[in-house]
MARLUM-846161 format. One record per residue (C-alpha): residue number from 1; residue in one letter; x, y, z. Coordinates in nm, 4 decimals, decimal comma. Layout:
BEGIN
<r NUM; a; <X; Y; Z>> ...
END
This chain:
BEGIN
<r 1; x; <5,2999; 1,9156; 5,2724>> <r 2; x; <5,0666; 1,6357; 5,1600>> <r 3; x; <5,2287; 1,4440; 5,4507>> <r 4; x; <5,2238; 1,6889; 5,7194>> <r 5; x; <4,8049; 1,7553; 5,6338>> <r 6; x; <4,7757; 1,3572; 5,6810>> <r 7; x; <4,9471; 1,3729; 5,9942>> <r 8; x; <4,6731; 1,6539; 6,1299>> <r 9; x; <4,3997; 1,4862; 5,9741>> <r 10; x; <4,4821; 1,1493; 6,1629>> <r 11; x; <4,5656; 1,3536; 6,5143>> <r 12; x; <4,2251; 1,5300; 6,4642>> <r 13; x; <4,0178; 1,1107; 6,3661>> <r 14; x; <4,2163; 1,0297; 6,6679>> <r 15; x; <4,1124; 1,3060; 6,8760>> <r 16; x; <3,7006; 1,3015; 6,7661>> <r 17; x; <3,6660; 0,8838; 6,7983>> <r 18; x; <3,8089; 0,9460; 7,2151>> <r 19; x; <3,6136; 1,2862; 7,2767>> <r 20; x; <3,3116; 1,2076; 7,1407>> <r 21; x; <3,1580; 0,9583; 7,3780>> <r 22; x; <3,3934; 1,1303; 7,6279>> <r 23; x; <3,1769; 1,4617; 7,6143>> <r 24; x; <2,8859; 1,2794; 7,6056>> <r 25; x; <2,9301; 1,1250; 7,9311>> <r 26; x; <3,0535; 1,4184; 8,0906>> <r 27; x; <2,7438; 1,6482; 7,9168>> <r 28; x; <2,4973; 1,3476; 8,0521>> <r 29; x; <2,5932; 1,3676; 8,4355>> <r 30; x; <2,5393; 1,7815; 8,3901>> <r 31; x; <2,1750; 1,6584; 8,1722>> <r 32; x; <2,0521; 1,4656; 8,5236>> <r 33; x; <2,1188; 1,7068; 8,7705>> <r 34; x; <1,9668; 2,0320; 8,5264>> <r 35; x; <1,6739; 1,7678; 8,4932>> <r 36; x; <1,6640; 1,7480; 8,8409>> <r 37; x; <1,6351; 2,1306; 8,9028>> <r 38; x; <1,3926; 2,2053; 8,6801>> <r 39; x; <1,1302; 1,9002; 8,7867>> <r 40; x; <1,1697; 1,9937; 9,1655>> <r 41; x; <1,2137; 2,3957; 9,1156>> <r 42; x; <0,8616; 2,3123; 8,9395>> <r 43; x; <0,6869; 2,1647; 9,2232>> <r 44; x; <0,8214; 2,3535; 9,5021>> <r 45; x; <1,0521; 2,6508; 9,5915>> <r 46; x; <1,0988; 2,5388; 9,9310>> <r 47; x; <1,1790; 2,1622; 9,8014>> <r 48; x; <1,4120; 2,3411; 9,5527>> <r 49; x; <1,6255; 2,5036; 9,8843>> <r 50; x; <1,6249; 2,1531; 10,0219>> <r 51; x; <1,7827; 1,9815; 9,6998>> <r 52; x; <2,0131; 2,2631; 9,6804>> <r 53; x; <2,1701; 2,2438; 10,0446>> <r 54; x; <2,1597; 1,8674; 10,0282>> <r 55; x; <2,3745; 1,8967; 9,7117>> <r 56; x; <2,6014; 2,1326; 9,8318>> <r 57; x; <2,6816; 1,9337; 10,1428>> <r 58; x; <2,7115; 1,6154; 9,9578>> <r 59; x; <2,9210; 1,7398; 9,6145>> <r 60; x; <3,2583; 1,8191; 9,8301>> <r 61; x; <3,3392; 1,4131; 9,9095>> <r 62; x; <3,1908; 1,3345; 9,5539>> <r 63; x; <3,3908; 1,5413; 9,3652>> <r 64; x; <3,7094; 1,4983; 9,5337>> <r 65; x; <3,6921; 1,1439; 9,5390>> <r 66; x; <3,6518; 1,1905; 9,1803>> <r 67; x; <3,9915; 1,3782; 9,1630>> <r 68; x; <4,1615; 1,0908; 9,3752>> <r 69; x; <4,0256; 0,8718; 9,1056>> <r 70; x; <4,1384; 1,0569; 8,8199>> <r 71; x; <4,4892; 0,8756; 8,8346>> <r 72; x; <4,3173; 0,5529; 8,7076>> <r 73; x; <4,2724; 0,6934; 8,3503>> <r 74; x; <4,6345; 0,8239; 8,3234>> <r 75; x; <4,8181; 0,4843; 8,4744>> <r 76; x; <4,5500; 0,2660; 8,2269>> <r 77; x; <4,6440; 0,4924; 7,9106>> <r 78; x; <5,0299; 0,4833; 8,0089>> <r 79; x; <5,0390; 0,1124; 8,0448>> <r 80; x; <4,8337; 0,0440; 7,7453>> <r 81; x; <5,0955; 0,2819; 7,5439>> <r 82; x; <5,3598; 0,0001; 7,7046>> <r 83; x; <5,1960; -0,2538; 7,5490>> <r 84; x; <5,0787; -0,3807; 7,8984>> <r 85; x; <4,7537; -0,4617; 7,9102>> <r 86; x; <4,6993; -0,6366; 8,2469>> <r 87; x; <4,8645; -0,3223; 8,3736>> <r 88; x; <4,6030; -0,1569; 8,2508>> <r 89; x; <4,3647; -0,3857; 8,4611>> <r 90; x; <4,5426; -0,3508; 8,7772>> <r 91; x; <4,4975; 0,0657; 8,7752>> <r 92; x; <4,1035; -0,0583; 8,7882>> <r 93; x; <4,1468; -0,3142; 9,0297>> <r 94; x; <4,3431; -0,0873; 9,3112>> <r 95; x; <4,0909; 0,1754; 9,1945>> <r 96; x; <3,7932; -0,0449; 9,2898>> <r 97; x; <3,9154; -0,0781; 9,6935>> <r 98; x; <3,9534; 0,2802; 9,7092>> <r 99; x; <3,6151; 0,3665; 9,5452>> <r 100; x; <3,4672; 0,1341; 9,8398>> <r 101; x; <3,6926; 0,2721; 10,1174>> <r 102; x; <3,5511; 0,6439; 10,0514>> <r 103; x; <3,1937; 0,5008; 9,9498>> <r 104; x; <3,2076; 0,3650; 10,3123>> <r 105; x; <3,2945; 0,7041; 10,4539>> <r 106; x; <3,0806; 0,8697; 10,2471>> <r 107; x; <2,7834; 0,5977; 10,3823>> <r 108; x; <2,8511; 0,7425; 10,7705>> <r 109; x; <2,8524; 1,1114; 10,6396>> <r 110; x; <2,5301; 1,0672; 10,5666>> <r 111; x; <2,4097; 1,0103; 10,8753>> <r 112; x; <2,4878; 1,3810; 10,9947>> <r 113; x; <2,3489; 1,5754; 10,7389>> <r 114; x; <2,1156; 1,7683; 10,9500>> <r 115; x; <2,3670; 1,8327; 11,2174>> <r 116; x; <2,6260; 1,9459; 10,9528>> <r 117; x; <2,3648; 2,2273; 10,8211>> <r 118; x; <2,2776; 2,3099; 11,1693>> <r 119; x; <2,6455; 2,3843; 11,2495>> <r 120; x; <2,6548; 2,5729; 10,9101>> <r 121; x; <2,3873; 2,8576; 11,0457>> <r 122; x; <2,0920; 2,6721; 10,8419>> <r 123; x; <1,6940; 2,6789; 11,0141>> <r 124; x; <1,5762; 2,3317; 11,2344>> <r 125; x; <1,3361; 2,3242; 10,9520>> <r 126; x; <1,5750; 2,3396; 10,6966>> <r 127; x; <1,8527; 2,1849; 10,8241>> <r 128; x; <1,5916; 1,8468; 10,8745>> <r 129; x; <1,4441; 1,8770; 10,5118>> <r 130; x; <1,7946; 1,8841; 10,3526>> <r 131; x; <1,9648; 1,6602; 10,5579>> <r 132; x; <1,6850; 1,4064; 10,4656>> <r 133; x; <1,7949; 1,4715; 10,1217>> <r 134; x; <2,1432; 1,4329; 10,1769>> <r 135; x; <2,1004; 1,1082; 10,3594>> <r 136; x; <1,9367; 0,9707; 10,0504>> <r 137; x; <2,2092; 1,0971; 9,8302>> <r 138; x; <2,4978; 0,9274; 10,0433>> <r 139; x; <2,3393; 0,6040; 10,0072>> <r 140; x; <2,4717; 0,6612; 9,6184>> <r 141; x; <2,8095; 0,7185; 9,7491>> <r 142; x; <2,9498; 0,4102; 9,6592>> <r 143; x; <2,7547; 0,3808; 9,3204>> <r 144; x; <2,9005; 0,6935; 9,2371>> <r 145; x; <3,2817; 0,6305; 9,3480>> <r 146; x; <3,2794; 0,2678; 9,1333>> <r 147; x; <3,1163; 0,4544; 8,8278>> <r 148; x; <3,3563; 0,7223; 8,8442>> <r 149; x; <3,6464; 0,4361; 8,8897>> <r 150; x; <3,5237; 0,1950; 8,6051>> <r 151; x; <3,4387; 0,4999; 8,3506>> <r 152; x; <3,7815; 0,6386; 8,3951>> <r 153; x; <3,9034; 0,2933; 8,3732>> <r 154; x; <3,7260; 0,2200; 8,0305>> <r 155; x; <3,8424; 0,5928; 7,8743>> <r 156; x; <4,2341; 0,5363; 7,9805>> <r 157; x; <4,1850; 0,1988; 7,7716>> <r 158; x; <3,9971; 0,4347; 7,4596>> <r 159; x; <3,6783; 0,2253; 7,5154>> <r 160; x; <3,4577; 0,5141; 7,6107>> <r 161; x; <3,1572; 0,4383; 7,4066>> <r 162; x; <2,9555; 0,1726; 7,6814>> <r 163; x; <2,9706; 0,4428; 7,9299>> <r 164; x; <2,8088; 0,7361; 7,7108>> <r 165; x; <2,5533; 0,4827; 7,6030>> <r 166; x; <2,5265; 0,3975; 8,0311>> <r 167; x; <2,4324; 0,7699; 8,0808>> <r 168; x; <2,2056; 0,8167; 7,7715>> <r 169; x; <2,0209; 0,5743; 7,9179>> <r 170; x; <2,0500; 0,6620; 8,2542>> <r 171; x; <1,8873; 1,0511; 8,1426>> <r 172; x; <1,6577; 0,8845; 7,9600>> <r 173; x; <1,4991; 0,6726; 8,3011>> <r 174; x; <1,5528; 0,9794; 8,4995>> <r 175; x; <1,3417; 1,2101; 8,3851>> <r 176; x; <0,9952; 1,0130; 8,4166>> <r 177; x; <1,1590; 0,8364; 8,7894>> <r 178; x; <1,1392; 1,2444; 8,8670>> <r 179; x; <0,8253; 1,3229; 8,7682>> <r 180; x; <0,6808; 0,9927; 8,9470>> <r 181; x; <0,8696; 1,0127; 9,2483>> <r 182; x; <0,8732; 1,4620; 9,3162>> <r 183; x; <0,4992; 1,4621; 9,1421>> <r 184; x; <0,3549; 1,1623; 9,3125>> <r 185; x; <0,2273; 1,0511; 8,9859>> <r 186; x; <0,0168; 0,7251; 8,9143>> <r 187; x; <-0,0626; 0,7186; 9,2915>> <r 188; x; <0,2986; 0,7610; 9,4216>> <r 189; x; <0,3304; 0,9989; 9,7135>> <r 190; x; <0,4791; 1,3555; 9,5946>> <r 191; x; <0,8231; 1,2978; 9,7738>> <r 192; x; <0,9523; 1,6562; 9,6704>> <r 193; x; <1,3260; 1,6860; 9,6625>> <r 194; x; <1,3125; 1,3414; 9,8548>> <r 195; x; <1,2235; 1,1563; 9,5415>> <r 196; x; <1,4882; 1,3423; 9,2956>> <r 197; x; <1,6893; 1,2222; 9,5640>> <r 198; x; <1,6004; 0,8217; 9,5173>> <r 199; x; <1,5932; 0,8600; 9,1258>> <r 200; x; <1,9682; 0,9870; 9,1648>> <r 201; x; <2,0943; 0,7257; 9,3679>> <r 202; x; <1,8761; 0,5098; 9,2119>> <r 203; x; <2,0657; 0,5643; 8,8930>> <r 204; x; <2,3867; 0,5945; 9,0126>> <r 205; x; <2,3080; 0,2373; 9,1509>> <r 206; x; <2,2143; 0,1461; 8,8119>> <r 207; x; <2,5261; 0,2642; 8,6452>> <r 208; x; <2,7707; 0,1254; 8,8827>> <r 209; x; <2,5848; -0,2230; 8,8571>> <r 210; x; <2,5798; -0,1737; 8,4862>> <r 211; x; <2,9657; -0,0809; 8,4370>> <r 212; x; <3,1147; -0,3129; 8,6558>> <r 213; x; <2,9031; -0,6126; 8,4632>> <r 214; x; <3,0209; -0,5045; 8,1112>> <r 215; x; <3,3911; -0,4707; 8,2671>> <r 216; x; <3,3779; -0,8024; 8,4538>> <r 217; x; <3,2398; -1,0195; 8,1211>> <r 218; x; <3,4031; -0,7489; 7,8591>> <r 219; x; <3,5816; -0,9208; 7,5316>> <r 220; x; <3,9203; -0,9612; 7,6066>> <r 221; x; <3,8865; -0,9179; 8,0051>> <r 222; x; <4,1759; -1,1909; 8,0621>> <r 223; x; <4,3933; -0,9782; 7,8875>> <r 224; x; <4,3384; -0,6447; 8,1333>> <r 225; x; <4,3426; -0,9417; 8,3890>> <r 226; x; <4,0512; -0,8211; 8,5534>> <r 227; x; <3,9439; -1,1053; 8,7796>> <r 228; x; <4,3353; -1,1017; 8,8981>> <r 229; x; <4,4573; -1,0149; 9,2062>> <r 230; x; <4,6167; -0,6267; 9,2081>> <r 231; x; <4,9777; -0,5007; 9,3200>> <r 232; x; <4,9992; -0,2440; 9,5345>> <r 233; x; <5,4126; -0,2437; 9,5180>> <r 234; x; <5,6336; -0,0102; 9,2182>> <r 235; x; <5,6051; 0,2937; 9,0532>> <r 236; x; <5,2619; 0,1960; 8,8490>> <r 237; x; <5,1049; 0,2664; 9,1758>> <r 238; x; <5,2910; 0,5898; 9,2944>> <r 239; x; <5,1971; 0,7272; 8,9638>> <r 240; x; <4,8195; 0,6447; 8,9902>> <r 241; x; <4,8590; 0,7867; 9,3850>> <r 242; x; <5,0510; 1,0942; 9,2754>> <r 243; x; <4,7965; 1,1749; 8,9659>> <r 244; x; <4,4792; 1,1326; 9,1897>> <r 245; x; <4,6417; 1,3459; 9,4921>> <r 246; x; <4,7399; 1,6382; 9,2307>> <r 247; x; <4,3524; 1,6113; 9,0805>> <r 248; x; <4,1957; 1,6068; 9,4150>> <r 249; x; <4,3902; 1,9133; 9,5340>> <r 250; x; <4,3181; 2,0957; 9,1855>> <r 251; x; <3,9403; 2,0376; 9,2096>> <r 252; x; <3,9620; 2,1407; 9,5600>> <r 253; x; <4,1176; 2,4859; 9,4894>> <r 254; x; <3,9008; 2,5166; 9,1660>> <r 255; x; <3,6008; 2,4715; 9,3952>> <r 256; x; <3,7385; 2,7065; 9,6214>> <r 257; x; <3,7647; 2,9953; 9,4366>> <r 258; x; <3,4444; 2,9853; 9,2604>> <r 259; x; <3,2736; 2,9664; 9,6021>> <r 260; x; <3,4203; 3,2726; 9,7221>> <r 261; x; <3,3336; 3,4151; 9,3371>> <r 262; x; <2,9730; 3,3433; 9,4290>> <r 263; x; <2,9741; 3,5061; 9,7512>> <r 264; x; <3,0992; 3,7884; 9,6347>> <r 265; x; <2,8328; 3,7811; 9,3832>> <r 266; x; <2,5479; 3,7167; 9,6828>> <r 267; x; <2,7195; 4,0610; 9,8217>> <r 268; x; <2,6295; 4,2556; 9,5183>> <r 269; x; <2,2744; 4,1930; 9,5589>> <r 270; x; <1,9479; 3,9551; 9,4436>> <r 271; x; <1,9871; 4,0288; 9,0635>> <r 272; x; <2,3198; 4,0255; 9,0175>> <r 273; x; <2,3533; 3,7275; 9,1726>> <r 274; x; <2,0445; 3,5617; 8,9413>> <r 275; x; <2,2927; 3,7159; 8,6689>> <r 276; x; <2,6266; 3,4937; 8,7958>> <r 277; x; <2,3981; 3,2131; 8,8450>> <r 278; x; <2,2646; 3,2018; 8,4813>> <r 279; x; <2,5872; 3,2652; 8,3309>> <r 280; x; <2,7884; 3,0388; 8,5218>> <r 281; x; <2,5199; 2,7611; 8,4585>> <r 282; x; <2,5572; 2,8426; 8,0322>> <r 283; x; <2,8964; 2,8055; 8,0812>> <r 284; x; <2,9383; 2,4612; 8,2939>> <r 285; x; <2,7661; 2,3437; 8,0014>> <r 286; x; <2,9717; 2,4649; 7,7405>> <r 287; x; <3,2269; 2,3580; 7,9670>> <r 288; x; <3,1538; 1,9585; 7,8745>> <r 289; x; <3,2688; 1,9818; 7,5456>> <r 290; x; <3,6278; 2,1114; 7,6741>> <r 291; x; <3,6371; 1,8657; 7,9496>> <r 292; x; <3,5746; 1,5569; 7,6810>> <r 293; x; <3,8399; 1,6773; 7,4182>> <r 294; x; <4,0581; 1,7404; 7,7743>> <r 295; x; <4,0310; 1,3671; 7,8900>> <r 296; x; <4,0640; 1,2248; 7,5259>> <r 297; x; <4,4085; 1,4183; 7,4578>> <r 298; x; <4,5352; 1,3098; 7,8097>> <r 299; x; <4,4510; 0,9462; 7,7312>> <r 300; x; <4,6377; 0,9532; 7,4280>> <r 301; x; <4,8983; 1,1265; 7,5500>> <r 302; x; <4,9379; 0,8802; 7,8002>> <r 303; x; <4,9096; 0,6354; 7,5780>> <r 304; x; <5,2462; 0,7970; 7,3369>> <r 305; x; <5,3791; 0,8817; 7,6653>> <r 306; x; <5,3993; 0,5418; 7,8010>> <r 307; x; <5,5721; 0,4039; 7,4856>> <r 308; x; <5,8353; 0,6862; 7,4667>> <r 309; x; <5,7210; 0,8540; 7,1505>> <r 310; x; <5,8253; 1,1746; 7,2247>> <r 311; x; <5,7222; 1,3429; 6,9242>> <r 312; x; <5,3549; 1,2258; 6,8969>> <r 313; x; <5,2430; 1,3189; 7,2430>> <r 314; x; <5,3915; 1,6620; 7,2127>> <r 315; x; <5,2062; 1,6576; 6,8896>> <r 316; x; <4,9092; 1,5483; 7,0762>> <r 317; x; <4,9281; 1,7994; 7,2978>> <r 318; x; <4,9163; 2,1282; 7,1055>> <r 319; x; <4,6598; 1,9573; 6,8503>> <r 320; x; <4,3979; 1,8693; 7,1831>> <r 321; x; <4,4906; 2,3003; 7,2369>> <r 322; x; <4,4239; 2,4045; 6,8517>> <r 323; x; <4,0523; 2,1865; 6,8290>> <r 324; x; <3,9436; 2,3329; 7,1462>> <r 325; x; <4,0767; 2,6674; 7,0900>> <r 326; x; <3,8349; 2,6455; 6,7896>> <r 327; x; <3,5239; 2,4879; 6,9111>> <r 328; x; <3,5372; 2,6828; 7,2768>> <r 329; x; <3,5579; 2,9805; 7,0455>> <r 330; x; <3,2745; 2,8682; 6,8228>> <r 331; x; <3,0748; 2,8094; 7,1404>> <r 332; x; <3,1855; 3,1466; 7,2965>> <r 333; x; <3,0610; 3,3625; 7,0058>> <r 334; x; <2,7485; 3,1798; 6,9951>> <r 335; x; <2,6644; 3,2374; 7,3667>> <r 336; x; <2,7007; 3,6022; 7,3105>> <r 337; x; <2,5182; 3,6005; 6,9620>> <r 338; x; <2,2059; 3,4266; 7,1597>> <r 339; x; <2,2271; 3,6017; 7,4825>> <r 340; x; <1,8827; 3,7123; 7,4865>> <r 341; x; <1,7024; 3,3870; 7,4347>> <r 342; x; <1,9930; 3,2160; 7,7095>> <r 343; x; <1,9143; 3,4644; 7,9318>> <r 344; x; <1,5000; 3,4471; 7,9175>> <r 345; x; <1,5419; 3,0766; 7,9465>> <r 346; x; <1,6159; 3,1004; 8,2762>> <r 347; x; <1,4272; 3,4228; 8,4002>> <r 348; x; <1,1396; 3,6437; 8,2746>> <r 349; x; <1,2148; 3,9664; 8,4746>> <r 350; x; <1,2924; 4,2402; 8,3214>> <r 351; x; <1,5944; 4,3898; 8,5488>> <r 352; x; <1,7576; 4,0033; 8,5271>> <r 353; x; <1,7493; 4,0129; 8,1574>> <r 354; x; <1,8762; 4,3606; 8,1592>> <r 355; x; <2,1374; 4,2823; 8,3429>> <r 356; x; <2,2305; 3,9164; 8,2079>> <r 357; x; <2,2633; 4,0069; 7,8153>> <r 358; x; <2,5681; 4,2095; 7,8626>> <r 359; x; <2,7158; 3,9434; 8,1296>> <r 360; x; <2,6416; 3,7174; 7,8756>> <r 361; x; <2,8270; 3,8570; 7,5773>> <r 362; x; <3,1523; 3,9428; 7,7695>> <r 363; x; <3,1652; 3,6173; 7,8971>> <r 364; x; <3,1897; 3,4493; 7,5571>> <r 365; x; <3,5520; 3,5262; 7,5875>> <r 366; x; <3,5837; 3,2625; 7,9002>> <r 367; x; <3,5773; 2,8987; 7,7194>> <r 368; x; <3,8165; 2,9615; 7,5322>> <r 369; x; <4,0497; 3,0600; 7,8177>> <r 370; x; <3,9119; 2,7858; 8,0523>> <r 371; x; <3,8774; 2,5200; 7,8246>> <r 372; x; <4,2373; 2,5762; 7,6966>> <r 373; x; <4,3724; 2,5655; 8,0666>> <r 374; x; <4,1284; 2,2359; 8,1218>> <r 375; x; <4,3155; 2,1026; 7,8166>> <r 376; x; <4,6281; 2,1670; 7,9041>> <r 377; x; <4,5957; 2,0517; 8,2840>> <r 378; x; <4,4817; 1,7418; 8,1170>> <r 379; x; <4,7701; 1,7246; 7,8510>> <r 380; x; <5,0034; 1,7584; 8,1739>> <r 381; x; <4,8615; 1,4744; 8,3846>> <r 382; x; <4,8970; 1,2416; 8,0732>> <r 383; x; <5,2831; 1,2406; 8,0962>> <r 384; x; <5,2856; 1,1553; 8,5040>> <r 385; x; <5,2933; 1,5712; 8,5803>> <r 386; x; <5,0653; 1,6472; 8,8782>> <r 387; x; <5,2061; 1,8760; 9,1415>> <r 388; x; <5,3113; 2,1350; 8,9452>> <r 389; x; <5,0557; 2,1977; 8,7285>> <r 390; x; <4,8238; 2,1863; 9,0339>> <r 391; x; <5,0495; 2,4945; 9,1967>> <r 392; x; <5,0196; 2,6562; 8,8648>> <r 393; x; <4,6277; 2,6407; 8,8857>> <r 394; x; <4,6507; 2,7445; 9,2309>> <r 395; x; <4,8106; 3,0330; 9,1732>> <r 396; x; <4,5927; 3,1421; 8,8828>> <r 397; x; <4,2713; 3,0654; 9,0312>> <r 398; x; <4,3607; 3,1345; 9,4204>> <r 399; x; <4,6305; 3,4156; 9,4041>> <r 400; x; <4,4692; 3,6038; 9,0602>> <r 401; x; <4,1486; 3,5737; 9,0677>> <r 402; x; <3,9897; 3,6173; 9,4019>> <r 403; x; <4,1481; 3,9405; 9,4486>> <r 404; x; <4,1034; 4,0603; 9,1287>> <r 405; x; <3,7206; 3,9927; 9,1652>> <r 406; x; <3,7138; 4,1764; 9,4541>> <r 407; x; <3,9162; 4,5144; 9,2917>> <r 408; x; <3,6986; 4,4491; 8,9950>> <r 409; x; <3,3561; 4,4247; 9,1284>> <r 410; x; <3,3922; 4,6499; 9,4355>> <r 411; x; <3,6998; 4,8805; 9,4303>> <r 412; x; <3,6498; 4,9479; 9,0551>> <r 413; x; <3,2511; 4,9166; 9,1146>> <r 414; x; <3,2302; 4,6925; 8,7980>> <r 415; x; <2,9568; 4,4724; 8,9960>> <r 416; x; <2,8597; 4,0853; 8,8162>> <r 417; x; <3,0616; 4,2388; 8,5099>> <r 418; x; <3,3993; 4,2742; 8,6957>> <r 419; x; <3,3705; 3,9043; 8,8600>> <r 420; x; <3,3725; 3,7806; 8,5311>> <r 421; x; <3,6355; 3,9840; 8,4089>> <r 422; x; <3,8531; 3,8191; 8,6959>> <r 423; x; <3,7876; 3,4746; 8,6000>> <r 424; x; <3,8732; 3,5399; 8,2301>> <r 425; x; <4,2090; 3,7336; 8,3183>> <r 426; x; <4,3082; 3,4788; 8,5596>> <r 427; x; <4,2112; 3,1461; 8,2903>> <r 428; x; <4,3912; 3,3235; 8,0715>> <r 429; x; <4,7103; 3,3489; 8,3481>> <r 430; x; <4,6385; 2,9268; 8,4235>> <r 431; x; <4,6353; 2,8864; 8,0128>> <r 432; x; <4,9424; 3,0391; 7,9652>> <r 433; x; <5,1699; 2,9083; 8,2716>> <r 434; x; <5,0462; 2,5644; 8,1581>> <r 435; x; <5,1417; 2,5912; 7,8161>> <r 436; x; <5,4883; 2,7156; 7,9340>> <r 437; x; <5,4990; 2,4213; 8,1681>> <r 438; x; <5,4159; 2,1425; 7,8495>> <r 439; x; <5,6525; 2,3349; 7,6626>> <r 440; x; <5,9414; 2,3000; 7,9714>> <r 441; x; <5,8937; 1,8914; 7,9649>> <r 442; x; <5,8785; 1,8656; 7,5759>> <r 443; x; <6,2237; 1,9598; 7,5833>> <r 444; x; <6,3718; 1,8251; 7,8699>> <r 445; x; <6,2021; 1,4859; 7,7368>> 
END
């Protein structure tokens, strides 16, 4: 007994040292672009539409790349669970190139932001004022892909902490670079959403220049090799390819689904649309915390994985489930004990609040369901399984809960209420076809 507790209470040290810094990074990125809201919804509405459409055109190649970069956290945790560490630098270095490639891409993309939104039904007027944001956002492109590479990179090798401290830092420069640069302030011109803009991919700059020093000169570099020349032969690579395809396609269907949630949610009307909105924002950031434990249990599954201990990444596994079962439902009941106060942070009319409060408290049952199927998607990826737990999502997310929103909210006339009640239900359905998939390769292994 005394054994077994010591067993939980290192899985759990384990667990917190990794998620930690992991959840901080993730919570930071979500800290810059709130900041960036609130400064420019501040100074303008109108500048608010325009960083909101330049966003939204420019987040699809951002966060797919992201995906397709995902698989350089799994192959560096598997090889370091080998006991091969220049392995470990080779899933950066081929990450690097492809960071570049897409940065490149992402570079000429930018150039048609205005006739993108134009061909998407948007104003002249509009369409020019957001594509000028969205040009100044794609010169971050590349920033952003080797950040994204060199973080991932640094977790899969559980040395997370320089790139929490990166985006501390980064918040903490943000904040007065928006003010200066939206505000116009000690003589600057007001640049609107054109100057959150250049304080984004002025940071994103800053972090990728930052990272990619502390790798380059990092103690112990030549062992991770990381001024050696990469292979791009064997089965490291097909594993890094197959992981980053899987995550790309996942985020893609994820992102898919939501959009048509909030549609559906524009259909039902001006408040109950506010409603979604505010919800869905309390819950991205809840979301963070599940996300951080997610990445920390895959990386040390990876890392048990890649050295064949069977039973300590299964233990790994349902240990990452049990601590965020706990904290998501921690955070859950907390969201719907504060509901009020959440809700009249973001609006002070009366019918929004009205409406929100309730929202609010029924959708403290979703973290726990999503963060357990974020966990487990995670826990999968760490022992090289992609494309099925990716069909598994897409079921859940594609085949459950789009129509169920719409029976919900319009057959069963259950309005915002009933669009949440779909994208519990159909977590829940992802949660539970991914635990029966961990529990399928735990014994076959």
């Amino acid at each position: 007994m005394r054994l077994r507790r010591r067993l939980i209470l290192g899985h759990l040290a384990d667990l917190y040292r990794l998620a930690l810094p992991v959840v901080v990074s993730r919570a930071g990125v979500l800290a810059m672009t709130v900041a960036d809201t609130v400064i420019v919804g501040r100074y303008s509405a109108i500048e608010l539409g325009y960083l909101s459409l330049g966003v939204a055109v420019y987040l699809p190649l951002l966060l797919t790349v992201m995906g397709l970069l995902t698989g350089t956290t799994v192959a560096a945790a598997q090889a370091m669970g080998r006991g091969e560490e220049a392995e470990s630098g080779a899933a950066w270095r081929r990450a690097v190139p492809v960071a570049l490639g897409f940065g490149a891409l992402g570079l000429v993309l930018g150039s048609f932001g205005r006739e993108m939104l134009l061909l998407a039904g948007q104003g002249e007027d509009v369409a020019a004022g957001a594509g000028r944001v969205f040009f100044i956002l794609a010169l971050g492109y590349p920033a952003g892909f080797l950040y994204f590479a060199t973080a991932f990179f640094l977790e899969g090798i559980r040395h997370p902490r320089p790139v929490a401290w990166a985006i501390i830092t980064a918040n903490l420069v943000n904040i007065p670079a928006d003010l200066l640069l939206v505000h116009g302030l000690l003589g600057l011109p007001a640049l609107g959403a054109e100057g959150s803009a250049w304080a984004t991919t002025g940071m994103r700059w800053g972090l990728a220049v930052f990272l990619l020093t502390y790798v380059w000169w990092m103690p112990g570099h030549e062992r991770f090799a990381i001024r050696a020349r990469a292979s791009w032969h064997g089965r490291r690579w097909r594993v890094q390819r197959m992981v980053g395809y899987a995550a790309a396609v996942a985020i893609a269907v994820e992102m898919g689904a939501f959009t048509a949630i909030h549609l559906f949610a524009g259909w039902l009307g001006t408040v109950p649309l506010a409603v979604f909105t505010i919800v869905l924002n309390v819950i991205s950031v809840i979301f963070m915390i599940a996300n951080g434990v997610g990445i920390a249990t895959g990386v040390r599954i990876g890392n048990a994985y890649g050295r064949g201990d069977r039973q300590r990444w299964i233990a790994a596994g349902w240990m990452g489930l049990a601590a965020t079962i706990c904290l998501m439902a921690a955070a859950g009941a907390l969201m719907a004990a504060c509901a009020r106060p959440l809700a009249a942070i973001y609006s002070s009319e009366a019918a929004v609040l009205a409406a929100a409060i309730p929202v609010l408290v029924l959708a403290g049952l979703l973290p726990v369901f999503d963060g357990g199927q974020t966990l487990m998607l995670n826990a999968l990826r760490g022992c090289s399984d992609a494309w099925v737990p990716t069909a598994l999502q897409a079921f859940a997310f594609i085949g459950c809960m789009v129509p169920l929103a719409l029976l919900l909210a319009f057959e069963l006339e259950r309005g915002v209420a009933g669009l949440f009640e779909a994208v519990v239900l159909s977590t829940a359905v992802s949660l539970g076809l991914l635990c029966a998939r961990f529990v399928m390769l735990s014994r076959r292994a």
